[in-house]
C-alpha positions in Angstrom: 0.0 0.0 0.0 1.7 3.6 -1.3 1.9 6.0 1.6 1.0 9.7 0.3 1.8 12.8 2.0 -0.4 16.3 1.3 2.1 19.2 0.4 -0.6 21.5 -0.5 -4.4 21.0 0.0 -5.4 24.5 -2.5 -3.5 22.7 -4.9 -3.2 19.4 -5.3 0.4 18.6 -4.6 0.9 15.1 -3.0 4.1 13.3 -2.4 4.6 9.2 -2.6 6.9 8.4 0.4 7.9 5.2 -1.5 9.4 6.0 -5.3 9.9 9.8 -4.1 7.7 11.5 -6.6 5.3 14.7 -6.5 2.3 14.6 -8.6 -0.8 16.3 -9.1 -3.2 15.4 -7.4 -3.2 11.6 -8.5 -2.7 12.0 -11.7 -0.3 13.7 -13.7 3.8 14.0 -12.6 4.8 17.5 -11.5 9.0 17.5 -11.7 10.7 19.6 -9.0 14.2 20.0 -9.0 15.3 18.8 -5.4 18.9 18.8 -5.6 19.0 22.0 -3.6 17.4 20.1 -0.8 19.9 17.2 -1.0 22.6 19.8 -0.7 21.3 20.9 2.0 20.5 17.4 3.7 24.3 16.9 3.0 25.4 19.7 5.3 22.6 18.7 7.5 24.3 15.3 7.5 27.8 16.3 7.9 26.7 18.4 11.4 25.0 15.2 12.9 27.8 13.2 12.5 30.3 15.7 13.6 27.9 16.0 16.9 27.7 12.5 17.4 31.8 12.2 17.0 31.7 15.0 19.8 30.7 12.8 22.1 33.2 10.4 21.2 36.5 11.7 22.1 38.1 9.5 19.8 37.1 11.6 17.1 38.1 15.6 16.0 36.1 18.3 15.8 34.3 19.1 12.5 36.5 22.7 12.0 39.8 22.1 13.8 43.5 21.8 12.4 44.8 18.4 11.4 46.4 15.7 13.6 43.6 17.2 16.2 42.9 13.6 17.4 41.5 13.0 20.9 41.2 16.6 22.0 38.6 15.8 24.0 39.7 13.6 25.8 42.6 15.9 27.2 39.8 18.6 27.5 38.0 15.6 29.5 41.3 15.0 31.7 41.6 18.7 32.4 38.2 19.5 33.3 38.2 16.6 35.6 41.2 17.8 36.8 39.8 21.7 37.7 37.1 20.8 39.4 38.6 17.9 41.3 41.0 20.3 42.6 38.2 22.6 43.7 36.0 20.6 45.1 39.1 18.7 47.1 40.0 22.0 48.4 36.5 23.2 49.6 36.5 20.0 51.4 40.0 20.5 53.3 38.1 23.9 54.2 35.0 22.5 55.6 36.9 20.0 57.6 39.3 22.9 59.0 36.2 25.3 60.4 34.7 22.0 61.5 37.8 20.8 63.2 38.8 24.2 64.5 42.0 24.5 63.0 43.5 27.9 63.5 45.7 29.3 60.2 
């Protein structure tokens, strides 16, 4: 069974999901040049898989200089490493006014 999608009620535009052709109505073939779309589908394509290598810190980012390779992972080391040190040494504070240690 052909699936049909409505572009345009006023006029009669429908789509068929499964060969990928606008007609008229359901008769005759309107062409429509749709290689504009698939350049843009390309570019779309290109971002998703550059967001979905993000989170893989094997990978580069899209737009970086070459022999960029695992980036973030040192980024990941790092940040790990900023906070840790942060949060270690708000601890070691808290356990001084709690202990009553005099500086």
């Amino acid at each position: 069974m052909a699936t049909y999608v409505f572009i345009d009620q006023n006029i009669p535009l429908v789509y068929t999901v499964e060969t990928g052709v606008i007609t008229k109505g359901f008769g005759d073939l309107l062409f429509v040049d749709v290689s504009p779309i698939e350049e843009q589908i390309k570019k779309l394509e290109t971002l998703v898989d550059a967001y979905e290598h993000s989170l893989d810190p094997r990978y580069p980012p899209l737009n970086s200089f070459p022999n960029r390779d695992g980036v973030y992972a040192i980024s990941g080391y790092f940040k790990s490493a900023f906070f840790g040190f942060w949060i270690g040494l708000g601890i070691m504070a808290l356990l001084a006014i709690i202990l009553g240690v005099k500086f």
